[in-house]
Chimera marker file (.cmm) of the C-alpha trace (Angstrom):
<marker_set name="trace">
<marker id="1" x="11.977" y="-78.605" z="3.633" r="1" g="1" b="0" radius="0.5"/>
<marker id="2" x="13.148" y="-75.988" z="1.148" r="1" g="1" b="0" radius="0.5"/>
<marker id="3" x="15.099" y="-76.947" z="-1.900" r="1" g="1" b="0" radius="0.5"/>
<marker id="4" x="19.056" y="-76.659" z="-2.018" r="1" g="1" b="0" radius="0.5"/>
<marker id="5" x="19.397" y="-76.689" z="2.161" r="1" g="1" b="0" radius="0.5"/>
<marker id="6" x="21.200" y="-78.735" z="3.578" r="1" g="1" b="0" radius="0.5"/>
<marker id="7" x="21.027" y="-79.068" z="7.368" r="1" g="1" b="0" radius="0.5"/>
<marker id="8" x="24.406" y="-80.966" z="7.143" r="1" g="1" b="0" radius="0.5"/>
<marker id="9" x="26.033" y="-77.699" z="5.613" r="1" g="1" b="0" radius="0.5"/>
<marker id="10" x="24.643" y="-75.344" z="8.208" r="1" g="1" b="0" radius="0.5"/>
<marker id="11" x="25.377" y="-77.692" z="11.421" r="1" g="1" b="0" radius="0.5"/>
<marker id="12" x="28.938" y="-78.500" z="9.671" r="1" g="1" b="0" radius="0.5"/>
<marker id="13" x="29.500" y="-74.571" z="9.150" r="1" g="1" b="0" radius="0.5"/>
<marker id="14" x="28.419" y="-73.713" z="12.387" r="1" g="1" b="0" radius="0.5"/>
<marker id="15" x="30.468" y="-76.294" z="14.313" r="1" g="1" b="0" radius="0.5"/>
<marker id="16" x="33.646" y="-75.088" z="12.622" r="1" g="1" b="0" radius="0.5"/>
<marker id="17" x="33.086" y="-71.297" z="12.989" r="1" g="1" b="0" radius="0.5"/>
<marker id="18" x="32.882" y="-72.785" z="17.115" r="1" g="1" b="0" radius="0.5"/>
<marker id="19" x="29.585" y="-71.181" z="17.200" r="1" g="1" b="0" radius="0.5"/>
<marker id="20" x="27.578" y="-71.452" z="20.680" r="1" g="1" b="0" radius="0.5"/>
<marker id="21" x="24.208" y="-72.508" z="21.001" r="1" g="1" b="0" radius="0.5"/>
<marker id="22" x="23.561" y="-69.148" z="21.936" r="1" g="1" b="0" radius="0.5"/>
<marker id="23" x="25.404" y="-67.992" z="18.894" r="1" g="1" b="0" radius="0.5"/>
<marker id="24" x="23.036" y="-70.355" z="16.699" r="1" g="1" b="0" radius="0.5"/>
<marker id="25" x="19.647" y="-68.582" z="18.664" r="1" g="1" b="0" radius="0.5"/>
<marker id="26" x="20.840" y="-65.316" z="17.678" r="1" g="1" b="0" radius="0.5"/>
<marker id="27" x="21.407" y="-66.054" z="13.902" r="1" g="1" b="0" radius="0.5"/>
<marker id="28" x="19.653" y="-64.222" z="11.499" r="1" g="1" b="0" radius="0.5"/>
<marker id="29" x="17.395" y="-66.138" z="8.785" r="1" g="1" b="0" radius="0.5"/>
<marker id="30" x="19.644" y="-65.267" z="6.249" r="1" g="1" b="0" radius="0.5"/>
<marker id="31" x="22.847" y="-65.794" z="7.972" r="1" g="1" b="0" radius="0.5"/>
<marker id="32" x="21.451" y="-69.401" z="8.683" r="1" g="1" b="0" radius="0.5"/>
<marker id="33" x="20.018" y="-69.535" z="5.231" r="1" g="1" b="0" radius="0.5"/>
<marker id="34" x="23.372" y="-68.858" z="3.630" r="1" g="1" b="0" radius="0.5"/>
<marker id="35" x="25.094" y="-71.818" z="5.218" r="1" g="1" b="0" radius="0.5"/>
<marker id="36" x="22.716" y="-74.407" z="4.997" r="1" g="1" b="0" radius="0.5"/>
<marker id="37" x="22.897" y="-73.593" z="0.814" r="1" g="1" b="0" radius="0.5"/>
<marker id="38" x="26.438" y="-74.949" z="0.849" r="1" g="1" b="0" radius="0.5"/>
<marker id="39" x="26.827" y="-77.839" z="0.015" r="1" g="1" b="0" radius="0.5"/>
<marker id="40" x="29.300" y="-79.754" z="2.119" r="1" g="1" b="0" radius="0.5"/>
<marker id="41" x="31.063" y="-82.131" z="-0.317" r="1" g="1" b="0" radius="0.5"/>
<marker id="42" x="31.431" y="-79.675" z="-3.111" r="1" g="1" b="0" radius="0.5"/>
<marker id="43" x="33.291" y="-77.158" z="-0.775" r="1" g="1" b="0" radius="0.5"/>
<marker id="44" x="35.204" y="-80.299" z="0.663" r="1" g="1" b="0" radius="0.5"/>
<marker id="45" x="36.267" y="-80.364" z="-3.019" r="1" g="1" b="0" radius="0.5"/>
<marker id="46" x="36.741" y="-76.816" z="-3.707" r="1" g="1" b="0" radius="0.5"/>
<marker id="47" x="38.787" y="-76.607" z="-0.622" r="1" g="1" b="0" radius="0.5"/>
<marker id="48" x="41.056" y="-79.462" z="-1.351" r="1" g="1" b="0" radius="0.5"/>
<marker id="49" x="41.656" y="-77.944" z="-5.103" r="1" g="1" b="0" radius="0.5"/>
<marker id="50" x="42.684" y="-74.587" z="-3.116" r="1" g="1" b="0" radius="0.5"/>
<marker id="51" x="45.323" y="-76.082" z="-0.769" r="1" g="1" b="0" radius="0.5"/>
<marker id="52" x="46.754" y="-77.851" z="-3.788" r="1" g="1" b="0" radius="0.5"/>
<marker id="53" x="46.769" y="-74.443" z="-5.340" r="1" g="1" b="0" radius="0.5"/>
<marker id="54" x="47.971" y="-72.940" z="-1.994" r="1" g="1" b="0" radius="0.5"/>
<marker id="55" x="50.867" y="-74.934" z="-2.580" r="1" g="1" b="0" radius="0.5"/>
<marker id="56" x="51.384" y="-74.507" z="-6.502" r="1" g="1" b="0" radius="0.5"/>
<marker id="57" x="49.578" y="-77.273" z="-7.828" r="1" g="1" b="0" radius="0.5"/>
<marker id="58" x="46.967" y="-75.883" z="-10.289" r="1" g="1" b="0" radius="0.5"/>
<marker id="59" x="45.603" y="-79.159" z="-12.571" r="1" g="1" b="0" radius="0.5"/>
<marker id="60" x="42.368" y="-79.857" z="-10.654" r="1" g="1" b="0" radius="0.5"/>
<marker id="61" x="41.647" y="-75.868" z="-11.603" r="1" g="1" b="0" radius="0.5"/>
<marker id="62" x="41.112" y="-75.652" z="-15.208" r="1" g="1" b="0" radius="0.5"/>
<marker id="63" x="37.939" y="-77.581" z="-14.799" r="1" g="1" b="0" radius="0.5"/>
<marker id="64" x="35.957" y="-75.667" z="-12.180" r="1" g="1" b="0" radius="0.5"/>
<marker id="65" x="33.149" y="-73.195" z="-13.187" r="1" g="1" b="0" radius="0.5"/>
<marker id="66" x="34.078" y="-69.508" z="-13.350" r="1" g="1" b="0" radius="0.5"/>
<marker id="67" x="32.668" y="-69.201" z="-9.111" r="1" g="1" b="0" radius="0.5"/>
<marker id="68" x="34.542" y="-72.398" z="-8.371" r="1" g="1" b="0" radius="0.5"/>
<marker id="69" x="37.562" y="-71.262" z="-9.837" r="1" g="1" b="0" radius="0.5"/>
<marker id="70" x="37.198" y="-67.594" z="-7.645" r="1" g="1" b="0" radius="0.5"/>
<marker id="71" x="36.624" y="-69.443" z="-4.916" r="1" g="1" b="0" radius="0.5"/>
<marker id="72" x="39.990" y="-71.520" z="-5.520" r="1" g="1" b="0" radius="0.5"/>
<marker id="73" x="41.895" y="-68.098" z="-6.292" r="1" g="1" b="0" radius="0.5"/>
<marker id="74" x="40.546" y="-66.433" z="-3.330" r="1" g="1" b="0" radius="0.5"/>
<marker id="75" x="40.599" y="-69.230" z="-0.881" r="1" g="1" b="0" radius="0.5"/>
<marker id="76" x="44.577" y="-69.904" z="-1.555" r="1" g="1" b="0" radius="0.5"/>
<marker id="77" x="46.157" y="-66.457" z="-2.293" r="1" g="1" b="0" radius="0.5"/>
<marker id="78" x="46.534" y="-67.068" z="-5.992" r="1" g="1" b="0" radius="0.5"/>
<marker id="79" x="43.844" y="-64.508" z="-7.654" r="1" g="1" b="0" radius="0.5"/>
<marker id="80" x="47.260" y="-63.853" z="-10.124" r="1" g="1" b="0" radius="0.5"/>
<marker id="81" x="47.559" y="-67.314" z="-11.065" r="1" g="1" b="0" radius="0.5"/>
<marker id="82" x="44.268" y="-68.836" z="-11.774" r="1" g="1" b="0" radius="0.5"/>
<marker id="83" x="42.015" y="-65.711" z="-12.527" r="1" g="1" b="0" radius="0.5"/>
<marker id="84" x="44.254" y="-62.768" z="-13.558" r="1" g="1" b="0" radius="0.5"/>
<marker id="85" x="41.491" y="-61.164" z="-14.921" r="1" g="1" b="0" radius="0.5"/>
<marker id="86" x="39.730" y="-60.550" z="-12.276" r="1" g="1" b="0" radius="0.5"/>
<marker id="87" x="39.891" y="-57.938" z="-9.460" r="1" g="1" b="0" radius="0.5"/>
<marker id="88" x="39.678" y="-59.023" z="-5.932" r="1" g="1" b="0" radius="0.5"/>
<marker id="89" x="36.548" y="-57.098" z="-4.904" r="1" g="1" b="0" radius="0.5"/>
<marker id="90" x="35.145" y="-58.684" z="-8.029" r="1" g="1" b="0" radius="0.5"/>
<marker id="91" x="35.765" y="-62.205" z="-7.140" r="1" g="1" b="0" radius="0.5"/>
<marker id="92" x="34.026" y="-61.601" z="-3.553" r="1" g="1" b="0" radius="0.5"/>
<marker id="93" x="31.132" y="-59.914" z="-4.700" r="1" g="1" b="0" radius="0.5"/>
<marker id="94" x="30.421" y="-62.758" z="-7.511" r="1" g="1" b="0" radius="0.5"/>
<marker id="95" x="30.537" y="-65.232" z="-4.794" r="1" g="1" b="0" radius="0.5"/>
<marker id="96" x="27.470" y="-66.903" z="-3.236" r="1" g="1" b="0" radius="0.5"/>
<marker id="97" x="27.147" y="-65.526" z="0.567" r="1" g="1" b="0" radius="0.5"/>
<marker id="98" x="27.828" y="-68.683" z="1.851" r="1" g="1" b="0" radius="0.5"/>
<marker id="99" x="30.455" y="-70.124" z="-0.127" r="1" g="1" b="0" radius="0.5"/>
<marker id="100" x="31.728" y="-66.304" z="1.310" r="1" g="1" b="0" radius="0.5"/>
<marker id="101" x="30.864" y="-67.669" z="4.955" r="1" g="1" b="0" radius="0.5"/>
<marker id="102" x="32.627" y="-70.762" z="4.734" r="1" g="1" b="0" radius="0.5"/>
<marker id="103" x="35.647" y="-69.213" z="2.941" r="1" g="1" b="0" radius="0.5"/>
<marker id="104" x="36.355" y="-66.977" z="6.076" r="1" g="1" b="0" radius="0.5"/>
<marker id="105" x="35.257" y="-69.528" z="8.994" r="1" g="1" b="0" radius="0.5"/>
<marker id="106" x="37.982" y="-72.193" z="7.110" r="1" g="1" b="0" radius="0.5"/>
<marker id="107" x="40.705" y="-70.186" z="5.497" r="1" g="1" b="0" radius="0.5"/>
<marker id="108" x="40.560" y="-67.171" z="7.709" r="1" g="1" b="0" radius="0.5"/>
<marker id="109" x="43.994" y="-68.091" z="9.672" r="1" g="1" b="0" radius="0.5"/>
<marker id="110" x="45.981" y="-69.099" z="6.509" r="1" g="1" b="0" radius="0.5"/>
<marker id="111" x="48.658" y="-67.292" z="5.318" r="1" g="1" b="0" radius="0.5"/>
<marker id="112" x="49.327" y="-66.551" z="1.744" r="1" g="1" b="0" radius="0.5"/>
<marker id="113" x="51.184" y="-68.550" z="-0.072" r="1" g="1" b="0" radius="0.5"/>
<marker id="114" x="54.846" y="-67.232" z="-0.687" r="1" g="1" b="0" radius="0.5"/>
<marker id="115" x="55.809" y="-66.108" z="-4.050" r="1" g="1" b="0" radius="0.5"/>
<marker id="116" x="54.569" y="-66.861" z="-7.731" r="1" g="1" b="0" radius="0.5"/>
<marker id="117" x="54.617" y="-70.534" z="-8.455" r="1" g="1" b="0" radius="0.5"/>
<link id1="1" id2="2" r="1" g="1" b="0" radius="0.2"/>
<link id1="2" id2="3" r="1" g="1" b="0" radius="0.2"/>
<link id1="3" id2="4" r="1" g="1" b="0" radius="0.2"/>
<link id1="4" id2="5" r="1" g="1" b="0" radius="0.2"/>
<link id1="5" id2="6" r="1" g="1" b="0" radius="0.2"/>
<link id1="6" id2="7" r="1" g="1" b="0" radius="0.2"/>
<link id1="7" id2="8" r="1" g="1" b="0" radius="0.2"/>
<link id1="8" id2="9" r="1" g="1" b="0" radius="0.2"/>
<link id1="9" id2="10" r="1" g="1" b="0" radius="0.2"/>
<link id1="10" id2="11" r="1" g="1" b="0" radius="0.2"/>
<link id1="11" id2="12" r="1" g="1" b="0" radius="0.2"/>
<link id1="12" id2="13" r="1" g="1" b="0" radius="0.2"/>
<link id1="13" id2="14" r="1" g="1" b="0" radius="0.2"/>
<link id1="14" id2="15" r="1" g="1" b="0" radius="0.2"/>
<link id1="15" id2="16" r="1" g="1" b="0" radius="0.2"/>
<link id1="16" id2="17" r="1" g="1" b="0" radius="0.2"/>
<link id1="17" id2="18" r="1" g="1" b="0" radius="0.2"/>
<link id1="18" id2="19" r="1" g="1" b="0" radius="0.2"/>
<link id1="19" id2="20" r="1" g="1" b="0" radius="0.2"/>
<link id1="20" id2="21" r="1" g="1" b="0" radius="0.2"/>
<link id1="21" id2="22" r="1" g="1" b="0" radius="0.2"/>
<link id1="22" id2="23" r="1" g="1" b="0" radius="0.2"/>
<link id1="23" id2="24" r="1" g="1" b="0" radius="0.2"/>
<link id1="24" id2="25" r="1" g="1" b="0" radius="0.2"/>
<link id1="25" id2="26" r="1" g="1" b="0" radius="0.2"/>
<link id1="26" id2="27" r="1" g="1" b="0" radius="0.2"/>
<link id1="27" id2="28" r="1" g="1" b="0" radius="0.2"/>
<link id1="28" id2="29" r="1" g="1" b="0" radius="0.2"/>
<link id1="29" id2="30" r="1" g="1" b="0" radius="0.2"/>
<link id1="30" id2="31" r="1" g="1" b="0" radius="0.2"/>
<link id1="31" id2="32" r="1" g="1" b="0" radius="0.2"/>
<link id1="32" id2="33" r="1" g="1" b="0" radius="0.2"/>
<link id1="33" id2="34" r="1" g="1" b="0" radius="0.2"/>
<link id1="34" id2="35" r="1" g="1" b="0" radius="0.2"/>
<link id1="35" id2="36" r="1" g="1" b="0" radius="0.2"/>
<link id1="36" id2="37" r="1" g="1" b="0" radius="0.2"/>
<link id1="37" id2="38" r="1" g="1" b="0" radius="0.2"/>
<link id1="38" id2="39" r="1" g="1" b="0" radius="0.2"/>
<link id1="39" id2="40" r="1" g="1" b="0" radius="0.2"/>
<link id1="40" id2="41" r="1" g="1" b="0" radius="0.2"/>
<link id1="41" id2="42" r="1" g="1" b="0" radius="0.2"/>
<link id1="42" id2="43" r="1" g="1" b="0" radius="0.2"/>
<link id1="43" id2="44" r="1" g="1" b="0" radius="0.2"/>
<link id1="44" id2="45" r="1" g="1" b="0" radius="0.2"/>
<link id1="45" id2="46" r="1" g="1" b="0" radius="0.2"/>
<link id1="46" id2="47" r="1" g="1" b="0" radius="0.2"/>
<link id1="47" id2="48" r="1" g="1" b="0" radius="0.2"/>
<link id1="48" id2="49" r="1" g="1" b="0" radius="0.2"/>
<link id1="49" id2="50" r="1" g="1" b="0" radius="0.2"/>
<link id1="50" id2="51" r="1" g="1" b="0" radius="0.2"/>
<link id1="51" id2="52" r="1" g="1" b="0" radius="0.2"/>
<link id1="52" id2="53" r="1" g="1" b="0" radius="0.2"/>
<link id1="53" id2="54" r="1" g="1" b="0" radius="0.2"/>
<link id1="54" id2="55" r="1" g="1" b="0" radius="0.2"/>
<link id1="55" id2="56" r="1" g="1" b="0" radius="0.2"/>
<link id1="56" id2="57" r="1" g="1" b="0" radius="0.2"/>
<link id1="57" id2="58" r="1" g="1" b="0" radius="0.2"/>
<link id1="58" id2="59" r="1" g="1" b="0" radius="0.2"/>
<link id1="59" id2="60" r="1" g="1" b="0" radius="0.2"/>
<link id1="60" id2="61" r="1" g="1" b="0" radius="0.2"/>
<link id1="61" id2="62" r="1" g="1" b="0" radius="0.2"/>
<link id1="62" id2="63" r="1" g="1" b="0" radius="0.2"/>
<link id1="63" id2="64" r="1" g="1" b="0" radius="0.2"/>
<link id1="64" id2="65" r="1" g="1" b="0" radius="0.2"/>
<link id1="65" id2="66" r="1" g="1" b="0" radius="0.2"/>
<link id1="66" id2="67" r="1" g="1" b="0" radius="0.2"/>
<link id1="67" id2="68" r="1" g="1" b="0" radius="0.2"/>
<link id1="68" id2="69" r="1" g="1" b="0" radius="0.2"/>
<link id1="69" id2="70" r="1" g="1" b="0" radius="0.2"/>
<link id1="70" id2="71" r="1" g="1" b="0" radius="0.2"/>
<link id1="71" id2="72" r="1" g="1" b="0" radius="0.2"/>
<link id1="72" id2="73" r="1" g="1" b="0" radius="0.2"/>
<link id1="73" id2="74" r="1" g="1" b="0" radius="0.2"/>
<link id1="74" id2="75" r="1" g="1" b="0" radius="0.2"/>
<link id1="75" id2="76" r="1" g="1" b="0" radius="0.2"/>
<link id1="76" id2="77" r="1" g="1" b="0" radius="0.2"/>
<link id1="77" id2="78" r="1" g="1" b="0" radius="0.2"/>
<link id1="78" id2="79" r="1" g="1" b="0" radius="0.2"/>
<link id1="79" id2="80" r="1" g="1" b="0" radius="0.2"/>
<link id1="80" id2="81" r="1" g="1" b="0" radius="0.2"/>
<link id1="81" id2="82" r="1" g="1" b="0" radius="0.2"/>
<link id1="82" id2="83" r="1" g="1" b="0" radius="0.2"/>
<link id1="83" id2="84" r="1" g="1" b="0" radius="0.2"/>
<link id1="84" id2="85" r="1" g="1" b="0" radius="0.2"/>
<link id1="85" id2="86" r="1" g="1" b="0" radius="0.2"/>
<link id1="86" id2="87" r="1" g="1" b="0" radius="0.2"/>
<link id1="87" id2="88" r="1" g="1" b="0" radius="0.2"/>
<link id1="88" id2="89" r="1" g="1" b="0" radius="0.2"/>
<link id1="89" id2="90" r="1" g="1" b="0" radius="0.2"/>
<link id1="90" id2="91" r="1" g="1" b="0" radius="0.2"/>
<link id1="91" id2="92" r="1" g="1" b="0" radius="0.2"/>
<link id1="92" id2="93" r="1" g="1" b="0" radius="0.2"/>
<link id1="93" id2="94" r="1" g="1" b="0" radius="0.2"/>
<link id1="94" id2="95" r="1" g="1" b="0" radius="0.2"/>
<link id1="95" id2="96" r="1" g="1" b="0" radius="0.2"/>
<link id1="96" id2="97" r="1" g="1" b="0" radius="0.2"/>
<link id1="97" id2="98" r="1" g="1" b="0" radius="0.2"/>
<link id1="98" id2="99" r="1" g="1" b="0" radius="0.2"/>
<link id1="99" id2="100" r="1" g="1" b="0" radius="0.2"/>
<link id1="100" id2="101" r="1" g="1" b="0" radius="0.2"/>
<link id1="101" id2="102" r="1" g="1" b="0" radius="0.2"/>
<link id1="102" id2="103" r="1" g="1" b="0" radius="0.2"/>
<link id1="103" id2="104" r="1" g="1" b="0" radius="0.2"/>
<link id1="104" id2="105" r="1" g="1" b="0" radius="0.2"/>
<link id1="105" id2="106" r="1" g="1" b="0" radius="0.2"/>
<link id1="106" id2="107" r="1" g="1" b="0" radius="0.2"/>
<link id1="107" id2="108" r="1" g="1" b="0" radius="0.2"/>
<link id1="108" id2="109" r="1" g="1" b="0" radius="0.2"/>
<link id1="109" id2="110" r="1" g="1" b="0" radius="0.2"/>
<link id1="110" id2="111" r="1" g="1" b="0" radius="0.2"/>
<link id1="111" id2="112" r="1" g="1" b="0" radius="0.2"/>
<link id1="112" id2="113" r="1" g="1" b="0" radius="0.2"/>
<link id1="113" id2="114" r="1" g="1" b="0" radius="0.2"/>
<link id1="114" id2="115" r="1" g="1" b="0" radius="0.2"/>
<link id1="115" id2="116" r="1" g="1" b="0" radius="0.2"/>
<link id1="116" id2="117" r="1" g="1" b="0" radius="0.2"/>
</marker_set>
């Protein structure tokens, strides 16, 4: 049992990417590694905080850590609103791979929130 996994993350992450047993043989280490770091109720959270900021609604952000907060802004569209500092490829490379991974498998089919709110 290695500290920070979580075999709830990385059967919750694989289960929503619709990954195949198959799928799950083939993994990498460090593909599998990177999900079961998650943890599942603080990206419940972060992802919650991101649809409110999908829609406009930024007062859960100004509390998050810098990474939550580029997670938020990249998750919902709003990298202008909630970290105009930043560049885009900036805010993906500072993110942990599998906060990355979980990004794409849950917010990969959104669209982007119309116009500055």
């Amino acid at each position: 049992n290695m500290p920070g996994i979580h075999l709830k993350a990385f059967l919750e992450g694989a289960k929503q990417a619709g990954m195949t047993h198959l799928r799950l043989k083939e993994m990498n280490m460090s593909e599998a590694l990177d999900y079961a770091r998650v943890d599942p109720d603080q990206m419940a959270r972060l992802d919650e905080i991101a649809r409110e900021a999908w829609a406009g609604d930024y007062r859960r952000v100004g509390v998050l850590s810098s990474g939550e907060r580029r997670y938020v802004a990249l998750a919902s569209g709003r990298m202008r609103e909630i970290c105009p500092d930043d560049s885009i490829p900036y805010a993906v490379d500072s993110l942990d791979p599998g906060w990355f991974k979980h990004m794409l498998t849950v917010w990969k089919s959104d669209s982007q929130p119309e116009g500055q709110k």
